[in-house]
VEXSEGU-561730 format. One record per residue: residue in one letter; x, y, z of N, C-alpha, C, O in turn. Coordinates in steps of 0.2 Angstrom, whole numbers, padded with zeros to 4 digits, always signed. Atoms other than C-alpha are relative to their C-alpha. Layout:
VEXSEGU-561730
AXYZXYZXYZXYZ/...
//
This chain:
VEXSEGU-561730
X-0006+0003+0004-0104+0302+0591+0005-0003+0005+0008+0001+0009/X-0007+0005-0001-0091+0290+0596+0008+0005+0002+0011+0009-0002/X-0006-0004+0001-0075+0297+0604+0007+0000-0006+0005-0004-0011/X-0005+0003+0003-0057+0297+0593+0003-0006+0005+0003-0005+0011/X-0004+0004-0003-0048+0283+0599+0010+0003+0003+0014+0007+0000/X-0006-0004-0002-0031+0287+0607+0004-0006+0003+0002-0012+0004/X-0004+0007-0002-0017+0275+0612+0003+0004+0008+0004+0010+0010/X+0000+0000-0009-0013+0272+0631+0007-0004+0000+0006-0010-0002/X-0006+0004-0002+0005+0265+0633-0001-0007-0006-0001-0013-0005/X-0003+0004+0006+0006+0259+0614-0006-0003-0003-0008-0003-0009/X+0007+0003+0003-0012+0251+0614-0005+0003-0001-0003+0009-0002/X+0003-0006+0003-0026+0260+0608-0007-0001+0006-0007-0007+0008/X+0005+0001-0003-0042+0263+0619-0007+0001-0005-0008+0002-0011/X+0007+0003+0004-0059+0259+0615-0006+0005+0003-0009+0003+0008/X+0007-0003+0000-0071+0272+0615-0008+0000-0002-0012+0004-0002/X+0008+0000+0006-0085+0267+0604-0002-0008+0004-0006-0012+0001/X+0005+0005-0004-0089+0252+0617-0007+0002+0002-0012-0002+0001/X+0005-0002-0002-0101+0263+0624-0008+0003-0006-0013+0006-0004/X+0004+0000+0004-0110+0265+0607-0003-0007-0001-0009-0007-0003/X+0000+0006+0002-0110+0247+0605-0007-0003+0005-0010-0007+0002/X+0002+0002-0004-0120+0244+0620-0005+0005-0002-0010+0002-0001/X+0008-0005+0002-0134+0258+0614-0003-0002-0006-0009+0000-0008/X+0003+0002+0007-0136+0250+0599-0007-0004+0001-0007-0009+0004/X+0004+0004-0001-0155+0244+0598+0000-0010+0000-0003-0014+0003/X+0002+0007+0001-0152+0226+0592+0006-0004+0005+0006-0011+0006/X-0003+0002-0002-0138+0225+0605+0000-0005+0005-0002-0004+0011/X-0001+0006-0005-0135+0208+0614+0005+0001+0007+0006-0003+0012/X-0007-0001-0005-0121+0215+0625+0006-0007+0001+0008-0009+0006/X-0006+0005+0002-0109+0202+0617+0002+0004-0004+0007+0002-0007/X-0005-0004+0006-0102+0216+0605-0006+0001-0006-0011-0003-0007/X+0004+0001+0006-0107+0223+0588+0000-0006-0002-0005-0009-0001/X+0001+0005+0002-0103+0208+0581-0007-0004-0003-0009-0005-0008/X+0006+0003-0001-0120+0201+0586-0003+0003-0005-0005-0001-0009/X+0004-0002+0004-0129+0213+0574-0002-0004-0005-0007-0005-0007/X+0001+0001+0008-0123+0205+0558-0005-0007-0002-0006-0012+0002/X+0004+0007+0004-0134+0193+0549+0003-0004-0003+0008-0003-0006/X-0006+0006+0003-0129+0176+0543+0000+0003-0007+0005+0001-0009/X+0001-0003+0003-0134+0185+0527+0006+0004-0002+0009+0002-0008/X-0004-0005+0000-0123+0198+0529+0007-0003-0001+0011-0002-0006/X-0010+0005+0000-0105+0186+0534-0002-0003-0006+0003-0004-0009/X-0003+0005+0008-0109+0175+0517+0000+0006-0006+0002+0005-0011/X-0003-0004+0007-0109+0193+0505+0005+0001+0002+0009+0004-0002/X-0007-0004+0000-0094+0198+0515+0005-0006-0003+0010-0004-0006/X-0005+0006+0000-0085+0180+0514+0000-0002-0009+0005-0005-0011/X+0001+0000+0006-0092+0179+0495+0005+0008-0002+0010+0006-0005/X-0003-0006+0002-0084+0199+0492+0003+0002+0007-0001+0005+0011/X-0001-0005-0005-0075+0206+0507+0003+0004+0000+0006+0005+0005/X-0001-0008+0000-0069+0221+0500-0003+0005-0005-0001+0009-0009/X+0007-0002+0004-0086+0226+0493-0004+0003+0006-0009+0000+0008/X+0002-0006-0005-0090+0241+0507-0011-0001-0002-0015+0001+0002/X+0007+0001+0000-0110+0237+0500-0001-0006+0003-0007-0005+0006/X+0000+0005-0004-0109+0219+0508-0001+0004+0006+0003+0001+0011/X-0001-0001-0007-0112+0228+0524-0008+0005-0001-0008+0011-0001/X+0006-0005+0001-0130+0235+0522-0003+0000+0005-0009+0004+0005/X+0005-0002-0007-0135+0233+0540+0004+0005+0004+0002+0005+0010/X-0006-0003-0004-0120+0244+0546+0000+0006-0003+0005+0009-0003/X-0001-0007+0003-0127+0261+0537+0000+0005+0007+0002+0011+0005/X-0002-0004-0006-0125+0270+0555+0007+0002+0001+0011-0001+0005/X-0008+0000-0003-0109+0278+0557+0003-0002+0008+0008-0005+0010/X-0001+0002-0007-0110+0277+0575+0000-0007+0002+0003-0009+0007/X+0000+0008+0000-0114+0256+0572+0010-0002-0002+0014-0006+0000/X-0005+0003+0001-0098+0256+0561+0005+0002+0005+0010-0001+0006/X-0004-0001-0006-0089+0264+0574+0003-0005+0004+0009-0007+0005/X+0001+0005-0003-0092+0252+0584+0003-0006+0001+0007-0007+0005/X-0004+0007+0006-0088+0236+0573+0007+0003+0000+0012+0000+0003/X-0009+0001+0002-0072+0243+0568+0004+0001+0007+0010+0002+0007/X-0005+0002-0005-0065+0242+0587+0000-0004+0005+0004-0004+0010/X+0000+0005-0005-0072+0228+0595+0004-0007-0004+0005-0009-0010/X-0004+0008+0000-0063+0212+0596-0003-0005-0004+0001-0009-0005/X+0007+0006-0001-0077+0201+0592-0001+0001-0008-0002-0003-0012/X+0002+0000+0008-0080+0209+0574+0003-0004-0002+0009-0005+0000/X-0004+0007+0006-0076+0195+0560+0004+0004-0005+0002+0009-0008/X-0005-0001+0006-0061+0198+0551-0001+0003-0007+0003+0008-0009/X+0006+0000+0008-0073+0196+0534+0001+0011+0001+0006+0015+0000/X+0002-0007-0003-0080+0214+0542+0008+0004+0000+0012+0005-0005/X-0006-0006-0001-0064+0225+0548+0005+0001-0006+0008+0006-0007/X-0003-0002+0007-0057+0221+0530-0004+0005-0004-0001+0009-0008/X+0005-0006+0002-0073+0231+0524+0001+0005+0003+0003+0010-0001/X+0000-0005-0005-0072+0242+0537+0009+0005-0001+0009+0011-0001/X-0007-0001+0002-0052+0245+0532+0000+0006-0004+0004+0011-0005/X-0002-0004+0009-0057+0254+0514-0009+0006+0004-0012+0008-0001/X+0002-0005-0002-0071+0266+0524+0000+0006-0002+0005+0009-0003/X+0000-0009+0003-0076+0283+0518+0001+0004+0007+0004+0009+0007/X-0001-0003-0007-0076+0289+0537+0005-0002+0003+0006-0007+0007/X-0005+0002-0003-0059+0292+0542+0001-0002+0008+0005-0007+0008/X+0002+0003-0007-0063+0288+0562+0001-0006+0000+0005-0009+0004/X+0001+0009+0001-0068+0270+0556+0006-0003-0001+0008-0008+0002/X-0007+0006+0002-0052+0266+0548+0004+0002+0005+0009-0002+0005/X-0004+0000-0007-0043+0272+0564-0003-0003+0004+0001-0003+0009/X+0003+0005-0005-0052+0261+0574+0001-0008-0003+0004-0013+0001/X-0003+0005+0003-0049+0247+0562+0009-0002+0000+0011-0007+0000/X-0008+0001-0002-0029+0251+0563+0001+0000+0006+0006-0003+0008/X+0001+0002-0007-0031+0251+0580-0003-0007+0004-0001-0009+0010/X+0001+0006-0004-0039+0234+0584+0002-0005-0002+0002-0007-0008/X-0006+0007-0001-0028+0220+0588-0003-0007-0002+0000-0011+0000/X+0004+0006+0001-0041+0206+0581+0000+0004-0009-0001+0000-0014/X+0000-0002+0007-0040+0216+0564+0005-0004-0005+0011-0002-0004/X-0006+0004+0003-0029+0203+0551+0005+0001-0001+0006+0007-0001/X-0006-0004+0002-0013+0206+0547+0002+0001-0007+0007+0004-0009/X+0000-0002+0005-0015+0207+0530-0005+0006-0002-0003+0010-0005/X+0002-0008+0000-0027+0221+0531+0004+0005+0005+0007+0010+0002/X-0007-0004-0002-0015+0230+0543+0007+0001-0006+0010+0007-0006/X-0003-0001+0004-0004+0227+0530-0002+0004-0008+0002+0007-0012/X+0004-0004+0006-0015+0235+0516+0000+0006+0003+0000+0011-0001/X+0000-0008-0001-0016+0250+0527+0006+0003+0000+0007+0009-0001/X-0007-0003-0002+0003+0251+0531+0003+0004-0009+0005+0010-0010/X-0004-0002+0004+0009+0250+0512-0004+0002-0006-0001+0003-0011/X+0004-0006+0004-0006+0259+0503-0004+0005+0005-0010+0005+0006/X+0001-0004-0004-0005+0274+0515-0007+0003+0000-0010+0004-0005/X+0005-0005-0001-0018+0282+0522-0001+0006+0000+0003+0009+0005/X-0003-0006-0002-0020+0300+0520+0000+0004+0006+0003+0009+0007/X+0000-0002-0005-0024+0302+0536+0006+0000+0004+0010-0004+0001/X-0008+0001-0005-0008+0302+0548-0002-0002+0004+0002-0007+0005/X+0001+0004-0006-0018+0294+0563-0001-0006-0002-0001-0010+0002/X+0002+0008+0000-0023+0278+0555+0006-0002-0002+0006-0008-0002/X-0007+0002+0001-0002+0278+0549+0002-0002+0009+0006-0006+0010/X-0003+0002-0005+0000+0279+0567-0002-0005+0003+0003-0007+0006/X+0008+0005-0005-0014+0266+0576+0004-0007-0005+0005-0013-0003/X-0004+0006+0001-0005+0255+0563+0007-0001+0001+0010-0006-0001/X-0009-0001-0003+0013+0258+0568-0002-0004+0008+0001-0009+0010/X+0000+0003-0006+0007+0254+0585-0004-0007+0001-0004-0009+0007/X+0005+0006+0000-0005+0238+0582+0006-0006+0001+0011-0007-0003/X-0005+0007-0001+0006+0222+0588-0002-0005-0002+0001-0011-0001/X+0000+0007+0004-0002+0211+0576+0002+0003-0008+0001-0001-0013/X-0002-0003+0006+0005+0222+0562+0006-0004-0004+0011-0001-0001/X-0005+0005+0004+0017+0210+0551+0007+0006-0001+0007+0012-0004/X-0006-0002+0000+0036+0214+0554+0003+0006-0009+0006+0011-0010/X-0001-0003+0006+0036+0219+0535-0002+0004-0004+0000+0007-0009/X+0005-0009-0002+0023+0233+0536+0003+0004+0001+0003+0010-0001/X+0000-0006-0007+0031+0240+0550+0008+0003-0005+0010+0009-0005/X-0006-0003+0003+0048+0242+0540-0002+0005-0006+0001+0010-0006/X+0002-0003+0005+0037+0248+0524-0001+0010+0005+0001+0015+0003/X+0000-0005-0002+0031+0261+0536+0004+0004+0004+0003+0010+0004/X-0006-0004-0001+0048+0267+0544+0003+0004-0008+0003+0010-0009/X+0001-0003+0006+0052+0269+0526-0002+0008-0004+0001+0012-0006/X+0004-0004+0001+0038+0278+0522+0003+0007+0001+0005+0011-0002/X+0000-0007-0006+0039+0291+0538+0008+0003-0003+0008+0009-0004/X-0003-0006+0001+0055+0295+0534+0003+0003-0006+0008+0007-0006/X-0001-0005+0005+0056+0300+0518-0005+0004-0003-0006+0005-0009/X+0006-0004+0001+0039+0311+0521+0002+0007-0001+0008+0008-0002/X+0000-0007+0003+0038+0328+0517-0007+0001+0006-0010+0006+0005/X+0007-0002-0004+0022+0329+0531+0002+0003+0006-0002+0002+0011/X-0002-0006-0004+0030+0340+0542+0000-0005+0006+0000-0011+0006/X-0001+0003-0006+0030+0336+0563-0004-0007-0001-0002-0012+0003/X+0004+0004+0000+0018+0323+0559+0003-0008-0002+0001-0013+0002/X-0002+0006+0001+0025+0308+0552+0005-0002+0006+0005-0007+0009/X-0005+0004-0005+0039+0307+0565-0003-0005+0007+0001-0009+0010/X+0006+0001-0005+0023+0302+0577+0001-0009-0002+0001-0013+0002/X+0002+0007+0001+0023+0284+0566+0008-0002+0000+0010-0008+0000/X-0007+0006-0004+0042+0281+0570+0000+0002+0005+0006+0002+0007/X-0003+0002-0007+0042+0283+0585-0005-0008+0004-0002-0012+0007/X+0003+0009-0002+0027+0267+0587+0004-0004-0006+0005-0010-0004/X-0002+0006+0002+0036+0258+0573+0008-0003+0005+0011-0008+0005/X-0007+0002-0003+0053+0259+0585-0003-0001+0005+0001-0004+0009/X+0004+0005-0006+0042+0254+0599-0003-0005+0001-0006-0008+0006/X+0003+0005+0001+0034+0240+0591+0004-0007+0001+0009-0009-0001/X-0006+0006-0001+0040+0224+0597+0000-0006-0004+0003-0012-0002/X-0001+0004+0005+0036+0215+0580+0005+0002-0005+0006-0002-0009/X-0006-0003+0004+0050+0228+0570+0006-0003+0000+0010-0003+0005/X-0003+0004+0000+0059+0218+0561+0009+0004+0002+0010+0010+0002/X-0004-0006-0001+0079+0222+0568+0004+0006-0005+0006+0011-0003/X-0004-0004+0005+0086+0228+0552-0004+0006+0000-0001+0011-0002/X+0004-0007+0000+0072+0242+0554+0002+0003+0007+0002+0009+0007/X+0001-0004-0006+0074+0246+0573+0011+0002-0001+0013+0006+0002/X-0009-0001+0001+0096+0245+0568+0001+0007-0004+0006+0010-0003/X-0002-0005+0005+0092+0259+0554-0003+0007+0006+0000+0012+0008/X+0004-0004-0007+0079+0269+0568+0005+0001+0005+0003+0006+0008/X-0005+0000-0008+0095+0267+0582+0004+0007+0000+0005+0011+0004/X-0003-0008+0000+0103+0283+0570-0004+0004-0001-0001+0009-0003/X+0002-0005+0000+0090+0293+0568+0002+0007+0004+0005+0007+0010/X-0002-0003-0002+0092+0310+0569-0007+0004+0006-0005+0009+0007/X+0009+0002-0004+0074+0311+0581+0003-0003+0007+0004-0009+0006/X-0003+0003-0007+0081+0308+0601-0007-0003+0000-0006-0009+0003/X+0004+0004-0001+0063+0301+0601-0002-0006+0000-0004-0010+0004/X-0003+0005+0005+0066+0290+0589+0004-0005+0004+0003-0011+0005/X-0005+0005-0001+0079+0282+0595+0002-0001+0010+0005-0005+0012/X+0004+0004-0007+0073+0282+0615-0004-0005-0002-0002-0010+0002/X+0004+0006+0001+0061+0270+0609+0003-0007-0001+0003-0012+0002/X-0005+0007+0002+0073+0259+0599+0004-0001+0008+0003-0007+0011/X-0005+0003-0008+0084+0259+0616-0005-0003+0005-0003-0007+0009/X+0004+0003-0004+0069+0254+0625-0004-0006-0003-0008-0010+0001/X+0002+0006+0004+0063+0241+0614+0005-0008+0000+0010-0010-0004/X-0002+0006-0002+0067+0222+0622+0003-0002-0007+0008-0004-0007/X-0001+0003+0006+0066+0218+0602+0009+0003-0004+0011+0002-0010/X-0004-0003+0004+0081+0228+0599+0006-0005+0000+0009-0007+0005/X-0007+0003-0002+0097+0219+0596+0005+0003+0004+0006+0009+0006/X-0005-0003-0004+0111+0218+0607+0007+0005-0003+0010+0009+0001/X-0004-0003+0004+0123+0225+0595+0000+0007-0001+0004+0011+0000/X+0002-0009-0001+0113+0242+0592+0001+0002+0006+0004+0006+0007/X+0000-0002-0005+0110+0242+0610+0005+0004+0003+0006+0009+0006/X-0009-0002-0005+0130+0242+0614+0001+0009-0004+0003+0014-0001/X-0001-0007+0004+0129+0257+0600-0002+0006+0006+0001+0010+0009/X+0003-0005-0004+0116+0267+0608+0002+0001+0007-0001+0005+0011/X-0001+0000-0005+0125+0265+0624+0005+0008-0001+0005+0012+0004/X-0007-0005+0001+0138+0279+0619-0005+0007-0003-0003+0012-0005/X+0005-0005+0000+0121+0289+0615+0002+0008+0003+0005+0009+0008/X-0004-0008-0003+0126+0309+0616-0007+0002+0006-0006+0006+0010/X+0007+0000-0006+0107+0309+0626+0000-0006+0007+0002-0012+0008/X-0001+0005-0007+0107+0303+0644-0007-0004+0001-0009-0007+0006/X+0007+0002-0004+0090+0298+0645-0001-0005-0005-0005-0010-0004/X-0003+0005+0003+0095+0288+0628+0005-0007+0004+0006-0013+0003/X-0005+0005-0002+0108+0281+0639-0002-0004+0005+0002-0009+0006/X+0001-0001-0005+0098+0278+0653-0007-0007-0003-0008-0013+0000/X+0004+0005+0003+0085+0267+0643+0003-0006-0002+0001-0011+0000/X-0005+0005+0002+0100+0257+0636+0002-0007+0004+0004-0012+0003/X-0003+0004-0007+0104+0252+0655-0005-0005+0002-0004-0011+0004/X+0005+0004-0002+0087+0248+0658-0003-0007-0005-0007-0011-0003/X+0004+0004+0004+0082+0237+0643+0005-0007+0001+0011-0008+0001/X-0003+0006+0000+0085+0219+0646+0004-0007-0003+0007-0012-0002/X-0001+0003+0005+0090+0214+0631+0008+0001-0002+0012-0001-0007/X-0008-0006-0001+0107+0226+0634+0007-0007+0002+0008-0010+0006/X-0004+0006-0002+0122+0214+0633+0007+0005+0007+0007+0011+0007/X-0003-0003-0006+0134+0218+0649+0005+0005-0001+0006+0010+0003/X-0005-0004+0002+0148+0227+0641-0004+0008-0002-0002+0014-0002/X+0005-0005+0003+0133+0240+0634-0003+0003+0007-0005+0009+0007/X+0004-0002-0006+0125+0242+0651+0007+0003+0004+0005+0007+0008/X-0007-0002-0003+0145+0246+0658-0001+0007-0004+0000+0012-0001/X-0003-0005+0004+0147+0258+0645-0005+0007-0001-0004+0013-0001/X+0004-0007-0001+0131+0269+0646+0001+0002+0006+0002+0008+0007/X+0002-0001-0006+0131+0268+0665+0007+0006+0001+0007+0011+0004/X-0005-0005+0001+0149+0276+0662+0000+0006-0002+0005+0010-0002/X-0001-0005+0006+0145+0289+0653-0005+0004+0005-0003+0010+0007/X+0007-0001-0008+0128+0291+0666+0002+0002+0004-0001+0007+0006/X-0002-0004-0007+0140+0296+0680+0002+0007-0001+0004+0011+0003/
//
């Protein structure tokens, strides 16, 4: 079985490579190669008709598929609405996945919390997801768990700013570490966050490049 996927400084790693490469039919160009032309004209006729994929009954095949680069778009939309939660974490984790199915995962939630998070951190995730999903998180009721997807929508550097501006007050210092490290952040929050009652908020504020000069005066002040 295929590892879980985990993110590494915001991206997600790929561990179902090495299924991909045991696969008998494999070319070592990716699953990809599997599909039959057959197979791309029932997804591109239906692609969100989970039976259009009837050479992909292996879970460990769809594994696979849903985390390489290479799989067709058609496919990761299939792959998206998955009975095996794995799958669709691997689909919200790869960066070649559409931004319209990113966006079907963002704003008809997944029950799962890792595929809310893999999509909070995907950077091809449409600005207006990533807001749906701050949203979301924070009017969960899912105990430690949701705070995990704002802290990637306030380090996504597609979040639109009115979302990473509302993110600057949370009550979550995590939360609002990220927003301060986030290049995307305006300089206006930034000056805010400068007077951060957290030094290591403040400390983020001085480093980010985006920090207008009077903002980088004012945390460093506070710093000494």
């Amino acid at each position: 079985m295929c590892g879980k996927p985990t993110l590494d400084g915001g991206r997600c790693r790929n561990p179902a490579r090495s299924c991909a490469a045991n696969h008998p039919n494999s070319t070592g160009g990716g699953t990809a190669g599997w599909l039959t032309a057959a197979t791309l004209t029932g997804l591109a006729a239906d692609p969100l008709n989970p039976s259009a994929l009837p050479v992909v009954a292996d879970t460990n095949e769809r594994l696979s598929l849903a985390l390489e680069t290479s799989t067709p778009p058609d496919v990761l939309a299939v792959l998206a609405g998955d009975p095996n939660t794995s799958v669709r974490r691997r689909v919200a984790c790869n960066t070649s996945t559409p931004p319209a199915t990113l966006a079907r995962l963002a704003t008809n939630p997944d029950p799962d919390v890792d595929v809310r998070w893999f999509v909070a951190a995907n950077p091809a995730v449409p600005p207006d997801a990533l807001a749906v999903l701050a949203a979301a998180a924070a009017h969960s009721n899912g105990g430690d768990l949701e705070p995990g997807v704002l802290w990637r929508v306030a380090a996504n550097r597609s979040t639109p700013s009115g979302t990473l501006a509302s993110l600057a007050g949370d009550d979550d210092l995590d939360v609002r570490f990220r927003v301060a490290e986030n290049p995307r952040t305006p300089p206006e929050v930034l000056a805010r966050l400068a007077a951060d009652p957290d030094p290591g908020v403040r400390v983020a504020v001085v480093e980010n490049p985006s920090t207008p000069a009077h903002g980088k005066a004012a945390a460093g002040l506070l710093n000494d």
